[in-house]
C-alpha positions in Angstrom: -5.4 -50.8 174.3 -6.2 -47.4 174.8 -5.0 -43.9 173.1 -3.2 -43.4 176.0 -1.4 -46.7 176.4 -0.7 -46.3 172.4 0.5 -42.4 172.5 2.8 -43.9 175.7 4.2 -46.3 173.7 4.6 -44.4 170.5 6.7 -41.8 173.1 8.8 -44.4 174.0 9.7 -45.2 170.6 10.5 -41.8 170.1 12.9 -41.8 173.2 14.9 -44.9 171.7 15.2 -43.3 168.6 16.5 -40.2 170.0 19.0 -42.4 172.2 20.1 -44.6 169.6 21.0 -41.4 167.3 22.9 -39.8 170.3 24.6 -43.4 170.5 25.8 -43.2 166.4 27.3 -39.7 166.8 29.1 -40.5 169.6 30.1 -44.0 167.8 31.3 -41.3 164.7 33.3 -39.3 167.0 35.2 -42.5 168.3 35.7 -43.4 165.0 36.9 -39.8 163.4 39.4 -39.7 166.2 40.7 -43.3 165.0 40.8 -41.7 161.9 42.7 -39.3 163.2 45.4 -41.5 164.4 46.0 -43.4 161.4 45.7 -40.7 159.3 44.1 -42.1 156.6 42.6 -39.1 154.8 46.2 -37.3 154.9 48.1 -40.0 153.4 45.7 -40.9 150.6 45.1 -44.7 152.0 42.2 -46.5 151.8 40.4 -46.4 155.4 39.0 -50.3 154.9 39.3 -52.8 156.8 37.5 -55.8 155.5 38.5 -58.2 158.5 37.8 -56.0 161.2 34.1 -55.4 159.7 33.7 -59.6 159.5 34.4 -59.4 163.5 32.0 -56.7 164.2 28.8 -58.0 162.0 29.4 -61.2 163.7 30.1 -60.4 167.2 26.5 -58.7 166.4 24.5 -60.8 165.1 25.8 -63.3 167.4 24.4 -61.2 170.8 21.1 -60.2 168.4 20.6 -63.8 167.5 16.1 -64.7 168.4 16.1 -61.0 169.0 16.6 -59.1 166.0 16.3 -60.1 162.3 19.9 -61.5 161.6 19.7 -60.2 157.8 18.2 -56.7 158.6 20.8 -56.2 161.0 23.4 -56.7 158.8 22.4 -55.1 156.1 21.8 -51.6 158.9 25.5 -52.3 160.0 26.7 -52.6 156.6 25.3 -49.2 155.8 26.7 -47.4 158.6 29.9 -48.9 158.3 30.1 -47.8 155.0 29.3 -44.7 156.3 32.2 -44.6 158.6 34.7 -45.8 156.6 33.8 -43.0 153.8 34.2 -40.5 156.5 37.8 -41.6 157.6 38.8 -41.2 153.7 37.1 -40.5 150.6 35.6 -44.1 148.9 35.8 -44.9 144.9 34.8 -47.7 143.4 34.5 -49.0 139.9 32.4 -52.0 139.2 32.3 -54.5 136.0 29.7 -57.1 135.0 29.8 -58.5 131.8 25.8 -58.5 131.1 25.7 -55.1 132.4 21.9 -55.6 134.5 23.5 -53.5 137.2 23.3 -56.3 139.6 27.3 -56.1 140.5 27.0 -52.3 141.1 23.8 -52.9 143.5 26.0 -55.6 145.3 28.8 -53.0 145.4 26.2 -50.4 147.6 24.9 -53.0 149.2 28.2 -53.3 150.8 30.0 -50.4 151.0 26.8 -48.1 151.5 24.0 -46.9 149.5 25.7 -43.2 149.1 28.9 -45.0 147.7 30.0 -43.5 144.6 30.2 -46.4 142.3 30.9 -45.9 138.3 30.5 -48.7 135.9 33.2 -50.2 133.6 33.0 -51.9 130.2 35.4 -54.2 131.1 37.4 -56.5 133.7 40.3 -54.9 132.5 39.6 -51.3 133.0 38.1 -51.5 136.5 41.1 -53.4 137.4 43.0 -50.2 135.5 41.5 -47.8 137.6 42.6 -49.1 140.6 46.1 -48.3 139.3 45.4 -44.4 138.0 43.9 -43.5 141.3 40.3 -42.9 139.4 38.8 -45.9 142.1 40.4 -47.9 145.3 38.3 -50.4 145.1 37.2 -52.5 142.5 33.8 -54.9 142.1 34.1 -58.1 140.2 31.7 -61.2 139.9 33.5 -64.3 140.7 35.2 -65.7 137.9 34.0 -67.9 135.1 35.7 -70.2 133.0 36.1 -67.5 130.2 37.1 -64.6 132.9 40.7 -63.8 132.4 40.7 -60.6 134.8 42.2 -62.6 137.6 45.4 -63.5 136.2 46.6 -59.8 136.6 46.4 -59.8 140.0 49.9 -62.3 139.7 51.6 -59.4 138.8 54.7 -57.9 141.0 53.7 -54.1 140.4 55.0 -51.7 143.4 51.4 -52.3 144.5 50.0 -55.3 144.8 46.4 -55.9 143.9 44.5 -58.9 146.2 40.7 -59.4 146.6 39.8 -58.8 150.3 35.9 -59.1 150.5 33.4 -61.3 149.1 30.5 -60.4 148.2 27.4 -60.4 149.9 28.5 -61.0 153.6 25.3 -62.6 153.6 25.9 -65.7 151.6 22.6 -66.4 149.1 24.8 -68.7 146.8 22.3 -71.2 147.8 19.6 -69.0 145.8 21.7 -68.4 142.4 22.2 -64.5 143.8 24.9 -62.7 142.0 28.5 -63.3 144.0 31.7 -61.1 143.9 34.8 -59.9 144.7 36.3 -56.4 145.5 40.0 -56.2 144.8 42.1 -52.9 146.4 45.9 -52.6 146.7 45.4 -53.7 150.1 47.0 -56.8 152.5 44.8 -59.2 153.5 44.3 -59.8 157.7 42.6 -62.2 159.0 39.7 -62.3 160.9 39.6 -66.0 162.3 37.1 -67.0 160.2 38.5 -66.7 156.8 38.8 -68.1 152.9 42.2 -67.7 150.7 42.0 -67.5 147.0 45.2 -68.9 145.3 47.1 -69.9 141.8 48.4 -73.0 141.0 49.8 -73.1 138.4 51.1 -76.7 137.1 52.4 -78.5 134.3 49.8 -79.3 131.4 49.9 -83.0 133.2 48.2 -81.7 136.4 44.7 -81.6 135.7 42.0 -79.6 138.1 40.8 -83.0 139.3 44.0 -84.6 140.8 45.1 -81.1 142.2 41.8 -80.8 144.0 42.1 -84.3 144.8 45.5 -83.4 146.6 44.0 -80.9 148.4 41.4 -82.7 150.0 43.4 -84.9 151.1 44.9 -82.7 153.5 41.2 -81.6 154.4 41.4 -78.1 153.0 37.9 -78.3 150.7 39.1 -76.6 147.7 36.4 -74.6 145.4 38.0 -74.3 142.1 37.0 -71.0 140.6 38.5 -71.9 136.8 41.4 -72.8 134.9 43.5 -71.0 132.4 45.9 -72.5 130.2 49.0 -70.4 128.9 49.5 -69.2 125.5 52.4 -71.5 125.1 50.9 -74.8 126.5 53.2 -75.0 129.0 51.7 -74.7 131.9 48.0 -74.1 133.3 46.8 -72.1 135.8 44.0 -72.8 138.5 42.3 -70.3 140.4 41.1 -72.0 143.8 39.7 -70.8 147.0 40.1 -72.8 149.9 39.0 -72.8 154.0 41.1 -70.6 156.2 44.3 -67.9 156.1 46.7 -69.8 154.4 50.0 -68.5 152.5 52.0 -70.8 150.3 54.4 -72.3 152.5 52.0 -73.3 155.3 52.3 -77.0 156.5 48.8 -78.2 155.1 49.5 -76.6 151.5 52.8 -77.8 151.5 52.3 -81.5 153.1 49.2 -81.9 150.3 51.3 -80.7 147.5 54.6 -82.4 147.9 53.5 -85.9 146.3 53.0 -83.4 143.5 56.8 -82.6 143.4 57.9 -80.5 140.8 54.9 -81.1 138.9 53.7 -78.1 141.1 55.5 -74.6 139.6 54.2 -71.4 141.9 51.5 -71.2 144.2 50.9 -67.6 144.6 48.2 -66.5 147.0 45.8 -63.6 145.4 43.4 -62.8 148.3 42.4 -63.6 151.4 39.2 -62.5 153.6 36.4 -63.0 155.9 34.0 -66.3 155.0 30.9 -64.4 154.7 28.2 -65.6 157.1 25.5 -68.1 156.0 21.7 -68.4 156.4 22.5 -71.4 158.1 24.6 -70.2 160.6 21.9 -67.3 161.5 19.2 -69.6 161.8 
């Protein structure tokens, strides 16, 4: 190859860069003027929309897929949407991890954008707290152990309900022992057609974890059970459980599964609900 055939070349990289920047302002514009609209920023609301994100990074990596490095181009898309979203409304989050390595608040920018302001908390409790004083909208949890507590406050009937909406990474590396969490806001979950539901069962003492996810996979719903926390009085236990799909309490698989169970089955409440984050698998 020549220097003339390289400096061509190296032109034409310049040209695409130059168009692709064109193409992002333009995008920023389209998306300041759905700001706009919905009025975000004036009303205080959180600009996120966790299921509408899932839709685009897969619609994309679908149309990239043998093209373009599936993982890169998420992690570019995740970046600029965080950039978007921050400019609809101003982003806060608080993040807690109980060893404190700083691997939950690396997650948290990972996700929302590098330039994200994210503060660290010294406990569950207190993130969760600071979604309530208006200090953070969003808060970053890891998935919860058997110990973890946290998740029972999101059962709470406060004026604004607290549900987790995102797991994270949307990039799933469970099947490498990478750090996994949640981000809870005082938003409602929407679907996104490919989605997973985190509920509470909570059950007499009798019910044990086993035979609950036993009735659950009957109906073919897959349950992961997350823990189980048993009240102070003994009389009655709580299971934290994420299962496939959008799925609210009273939905004919849940309630087909659980009515053998009878009135050994006292509240299912549903705590969160959001997109199935995408696989290496499924990228190939």
């Amino acid at each position: 190859m020549s220097a003339r055939d390289l400096s061509e070349l190296r032109n034409e990289v310049d040209r695409l860069d130059d168009a692709m920047l064109d193409l992002l302002i333009e995008r920023m514009a389209v998306v300041q003027h759905i700001a706009s609209l919905k009025g975000d920023r004036d009303l205080g609301r959180l600009a996120l929309r966790p299921a509408r994100e899932a839709m685009i990074l897969r619609r994309l990596t679908a149309r990239a897929r043998g093209r373009f490095p599936a993982a890169s181009l998420l992690q570019m898309w995740r970046e600029l949407l965080g950039a978007t979203t921050s400019a609809q409304a101003p982003l806060r989050i608080c993040a807690w991890e109980p060893e404190g390595r700083g691997a939950i608040r690396a997650l948290a920018r990972n996700h929302f954008g590098t330039l994200a302001p994210v503060r660290s908390a010294e406990t569950a409790e207190e993130a969760l707290r600071s979604l309530g004083d208006g200090s953070a909208q969003i808060a970053v949890l890891p998935l919860p152990e058997e110990a973890d507590r946290w998740w029972r406050s999101l059962l709470g009937d406060g004026s604004r309900p607290l549900h987790v909406v995102s797991r994270l990474p949307f990039l799933d590396g469970s099947g490498h022992s990478h750090p996994q969490a949640f981000a809870v806001a005082a938003l409602d979950p929407e679907p996104s057609g490919i989605d997973l539901s985190l509920l509470v069962f909570e059950t007499t003492p009798d019910i044990s974890r086993a035979r609950l996810c036993e009735a659950l996979h009957a109906a073919g719903l897959a349950p992961r059970p997350l823990a189980t926390l048993h009240d102070d009085a003994e009389s009655s236990v709580l299971h934290l459980i994420e299962l496939d799909g959008f799925l609210a309490p009273g939905e004919a698989p849940l309630a087909a599964c659980l009515e053998p169970l009878g009135s050994r089955i006292l509240r299912v409440t549903p705590i969160g609900g959001y997109p199935r984050p995408l696989s290496e698998a499924e990228l190939g």
